[in-house]
N, C-alpha and C positions, 0 to 999 in steps of 0.2 A: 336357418339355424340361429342362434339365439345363444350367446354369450353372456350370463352374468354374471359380473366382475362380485368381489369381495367386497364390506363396508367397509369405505377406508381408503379403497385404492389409488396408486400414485397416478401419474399421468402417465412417466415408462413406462408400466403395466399397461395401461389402456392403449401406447402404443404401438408395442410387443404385438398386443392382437390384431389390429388395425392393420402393420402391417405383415405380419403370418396369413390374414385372407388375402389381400392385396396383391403380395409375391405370388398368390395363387391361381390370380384371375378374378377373384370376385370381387362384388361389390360392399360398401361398408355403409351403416348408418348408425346411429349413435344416439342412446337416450339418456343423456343425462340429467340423471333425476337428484333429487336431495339426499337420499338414504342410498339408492342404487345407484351402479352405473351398468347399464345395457347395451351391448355390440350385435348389430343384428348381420350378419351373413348372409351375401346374398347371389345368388345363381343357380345357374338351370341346372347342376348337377350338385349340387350340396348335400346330397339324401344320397350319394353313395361315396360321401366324405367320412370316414371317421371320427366321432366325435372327443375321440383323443389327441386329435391330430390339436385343439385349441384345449382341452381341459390339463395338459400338462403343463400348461403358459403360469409365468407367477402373475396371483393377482385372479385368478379365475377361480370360481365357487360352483359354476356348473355352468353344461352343454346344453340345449336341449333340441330339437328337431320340432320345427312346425310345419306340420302337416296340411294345413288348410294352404289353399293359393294363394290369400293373403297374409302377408306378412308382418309391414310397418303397422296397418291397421288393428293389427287383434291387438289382444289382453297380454298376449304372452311378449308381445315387444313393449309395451308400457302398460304397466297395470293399472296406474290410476288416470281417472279422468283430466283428456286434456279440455283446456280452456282457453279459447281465442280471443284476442282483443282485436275491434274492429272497430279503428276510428274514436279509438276509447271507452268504447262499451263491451263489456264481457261476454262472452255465450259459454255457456258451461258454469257449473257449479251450481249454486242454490237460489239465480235468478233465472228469470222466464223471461225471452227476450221477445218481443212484440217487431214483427217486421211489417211493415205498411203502407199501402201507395197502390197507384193506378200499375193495371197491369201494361200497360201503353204509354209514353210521357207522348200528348197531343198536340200541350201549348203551355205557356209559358202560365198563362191565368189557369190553367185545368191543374197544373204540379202546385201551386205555390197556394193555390187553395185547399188541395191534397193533405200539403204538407205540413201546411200551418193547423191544420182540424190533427190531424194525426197525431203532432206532437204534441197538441195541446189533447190528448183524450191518454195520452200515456204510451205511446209506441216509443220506441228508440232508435229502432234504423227504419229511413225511407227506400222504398223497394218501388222501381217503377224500369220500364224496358224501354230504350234506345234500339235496340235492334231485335229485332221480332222475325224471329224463323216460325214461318208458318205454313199448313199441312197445302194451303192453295197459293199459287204467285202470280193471285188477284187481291188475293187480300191486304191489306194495309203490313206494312212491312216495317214501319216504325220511324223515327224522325233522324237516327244513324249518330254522327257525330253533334248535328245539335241538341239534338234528345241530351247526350252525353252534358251539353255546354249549359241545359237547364237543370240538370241533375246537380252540378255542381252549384249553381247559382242557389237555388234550393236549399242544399247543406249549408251553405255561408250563412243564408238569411236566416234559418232555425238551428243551426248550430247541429245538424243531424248525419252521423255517415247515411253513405249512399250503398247499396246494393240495386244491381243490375246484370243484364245477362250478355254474354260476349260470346258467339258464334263461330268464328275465324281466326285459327294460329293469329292469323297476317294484323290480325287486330286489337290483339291483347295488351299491347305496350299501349293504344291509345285512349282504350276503358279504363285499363291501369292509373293512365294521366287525370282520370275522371273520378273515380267510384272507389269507395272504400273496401270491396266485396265484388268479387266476380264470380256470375252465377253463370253454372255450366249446367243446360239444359238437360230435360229429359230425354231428347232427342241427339244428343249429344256425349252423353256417358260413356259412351264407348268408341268416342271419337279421341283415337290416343294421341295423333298428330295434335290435337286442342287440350287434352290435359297435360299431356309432356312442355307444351307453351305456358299455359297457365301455372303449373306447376313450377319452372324455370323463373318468373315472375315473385314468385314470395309472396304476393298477396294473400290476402284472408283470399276462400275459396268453398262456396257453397255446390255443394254437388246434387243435382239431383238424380233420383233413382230413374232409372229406365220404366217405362209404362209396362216392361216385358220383360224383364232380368228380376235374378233371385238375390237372395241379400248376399250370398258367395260370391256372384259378381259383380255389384255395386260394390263391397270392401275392396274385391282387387281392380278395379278402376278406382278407388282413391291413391291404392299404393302408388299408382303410374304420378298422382301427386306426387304422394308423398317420401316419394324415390327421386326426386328433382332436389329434395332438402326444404319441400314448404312444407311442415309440418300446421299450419293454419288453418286446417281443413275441417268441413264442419259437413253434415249427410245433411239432407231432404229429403224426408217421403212426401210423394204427393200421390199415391192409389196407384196401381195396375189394373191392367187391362185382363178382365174376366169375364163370365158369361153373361155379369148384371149389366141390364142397360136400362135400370131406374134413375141412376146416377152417372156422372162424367166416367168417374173410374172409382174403383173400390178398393180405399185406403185402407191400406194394411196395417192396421193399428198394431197388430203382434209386433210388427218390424220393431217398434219400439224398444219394448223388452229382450229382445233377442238382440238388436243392437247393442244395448247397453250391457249384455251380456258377453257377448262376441269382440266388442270394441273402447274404443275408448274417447273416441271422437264423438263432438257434440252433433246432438242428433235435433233436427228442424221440421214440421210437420205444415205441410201446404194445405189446407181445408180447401182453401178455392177450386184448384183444378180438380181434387177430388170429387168434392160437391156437382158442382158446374150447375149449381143453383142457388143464390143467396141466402133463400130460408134453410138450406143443410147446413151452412157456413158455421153458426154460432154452437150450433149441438157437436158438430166433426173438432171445434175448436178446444171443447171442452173437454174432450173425450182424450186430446192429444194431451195436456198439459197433466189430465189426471192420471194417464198412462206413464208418465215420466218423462215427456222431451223436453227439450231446452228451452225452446221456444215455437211460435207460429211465424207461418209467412200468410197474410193479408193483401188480397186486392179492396183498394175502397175510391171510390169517383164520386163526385163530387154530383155529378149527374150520369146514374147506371144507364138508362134507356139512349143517352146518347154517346157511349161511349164509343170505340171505334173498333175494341180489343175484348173480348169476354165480358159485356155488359149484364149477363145475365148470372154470371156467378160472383159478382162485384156489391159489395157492402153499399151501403150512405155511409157520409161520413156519421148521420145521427145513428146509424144501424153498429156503424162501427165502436161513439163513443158507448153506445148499451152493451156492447161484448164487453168492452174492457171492464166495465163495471159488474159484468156479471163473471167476469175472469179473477178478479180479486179471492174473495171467498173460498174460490177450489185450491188456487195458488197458497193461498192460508195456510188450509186444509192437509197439504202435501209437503209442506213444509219450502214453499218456494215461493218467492218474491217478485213482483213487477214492477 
């Protein structure tokens, strides 16, 4: 349910309603915008509340019942676009954020050559994985806390936040200690015990969609964020799993538009694991930024054929400075910035 206050209103008022749901059992969140102010209502019996029981409160301009399962996520909790700062670069609004780096951190010489091509071709956050959940437990499983200790090392030396991906409740405070941005996998989306942690944390917070969920349940697994009070949350598509198997997975480019329709959170587009071939990378990249998302997320190695992690959907870094150059132009085009 969805309270919104009058232009104008006091603090009493905002109150009043805060605590009328509270004395009632539920739960409260709070959008305080510049023009508006928003009280969102929350609990598993709210839809057979009356919505007199808050539209008689002073200071209230209307009730309204949201019907979809998420809630903090839609239009109808905050109508206009949110914008995250991460590390002091913005995601949202009218720039295109370029996210870049080895899908693996290796070695200390494999990141810092990564990272130094990247920021010099125009990326702004470095993206590379410390802990690597992967589908065999033969495969290279990632370098864990010191991956973490190079990622940081990294950011000093180019001045770049860090995004990476964090796995386990139990480990969240110590990526936190590391990374500007914690990315909660594909595999992972509906792991609530690890967004309720992440969430609790305040960090920015990249989510990625399920290889196998609809965009109804990717919004209400941000809510389980954004029900902790981190409002910093940002979506990733990176494709589903469908009948094509010419490609990794078949990114859902509609998502975009429907997102942005649906929600208010900045929306991220993964080409790599979509692709899961380098030469689809630059066409799926272009297709994102012209569709409307915020930004990309980029694997780029320094040497693809020895990488250790997805060598085969992984840019050069000269592969990578030619997207960005051929990114400008659309960026232009659509009224957005790199």
């Amino acid at each position: 349910m969805i309270v919104e206050m009058v232009t104008g209103v006091n603090v009493e008022q905002v109150d009043g309603v805060v605590q009328r749901a509270k004395s009632m059992g539920f739960q409260v969140q709070l959008n305080l915008g510049t023009e508006k102010t928003v009280v969102a209502i929350l609990g598993g019996n709210t839809g057979q509340l009356p919505t007199e029981t808050f539209a008689v409160l002073p200071g209230v301009e209307s009730v309204t019942r949201i019907m979809k399962p998420y809630k903090l996520a839609s239009r109808e909790f905050k109508a206009t676009d949110s914008v995250v700062s991460c590390g002091g670069v913005k995601v949202g609004g009218k720039g295109f954020v370029v996210m870049a780096g080895p899908c693996a951190v290796e070695s200390e010489e494999q990141l810092m050559e990564v990272a130094r091509a990247v920021k010099g071709s125009g990326a702004s956050i470095l993206r590379g994985g410390a802990f690597k959940p992967r589908t065999s437990p033969f495969s290279f499983q990632g370098l864990e806390e010191a991956g973490l200790k190079l990622l940081a090392r990294a950011k000093k030396t180019y001045g770049i936040p860090v995004v990476t991906e964090v796995v386990d409740p139990h480990e969240v405070s110590l990526v936190a200690k590391y990374a500007d941005i914690l990315q909660i996998g594909s595999r992972n989306m509906q792991n609530f015990a690890l967004l309720t942690s992440v969430g609790k944390s305040n960090c920015p917070v990249l989510l990625k969609r399920g290889f196998s969920c609809t965009v109804t349940e990717w919004l209400t697994a941000a809510d389980y964020l954004l029900a902790e009070g981190n409002n910093k949350v940002m979506l990733c598509e990176r494709g589903i799993r469908t009948f094509e198997d010419s490609i990794r997975f078949s990114l859902d480019i509609s998502s975009i538009p429907v997102l942005k329709r649906a929600s208010h959170l900045p929306v991220i587009v993964d080409p790599s694991h979509a692709a899961g071939h380098y030469a689809l990378v630059p066409a799926i990249a272009k297709a994102a930024l012209a569709a409307g998302a915020d930004g990309i997320l980029i694997e780029v190695h320094p040497n693809p054929k020895e990488a250790l992690v997805d060598g085969l959907q992984s840019l050069s870094t000269s592969d990578f400075a030619r997207l960005m150059k051929e990114l400008k132009p659309i960026a232009e085009a659509v009224g957005r910035h790199i």
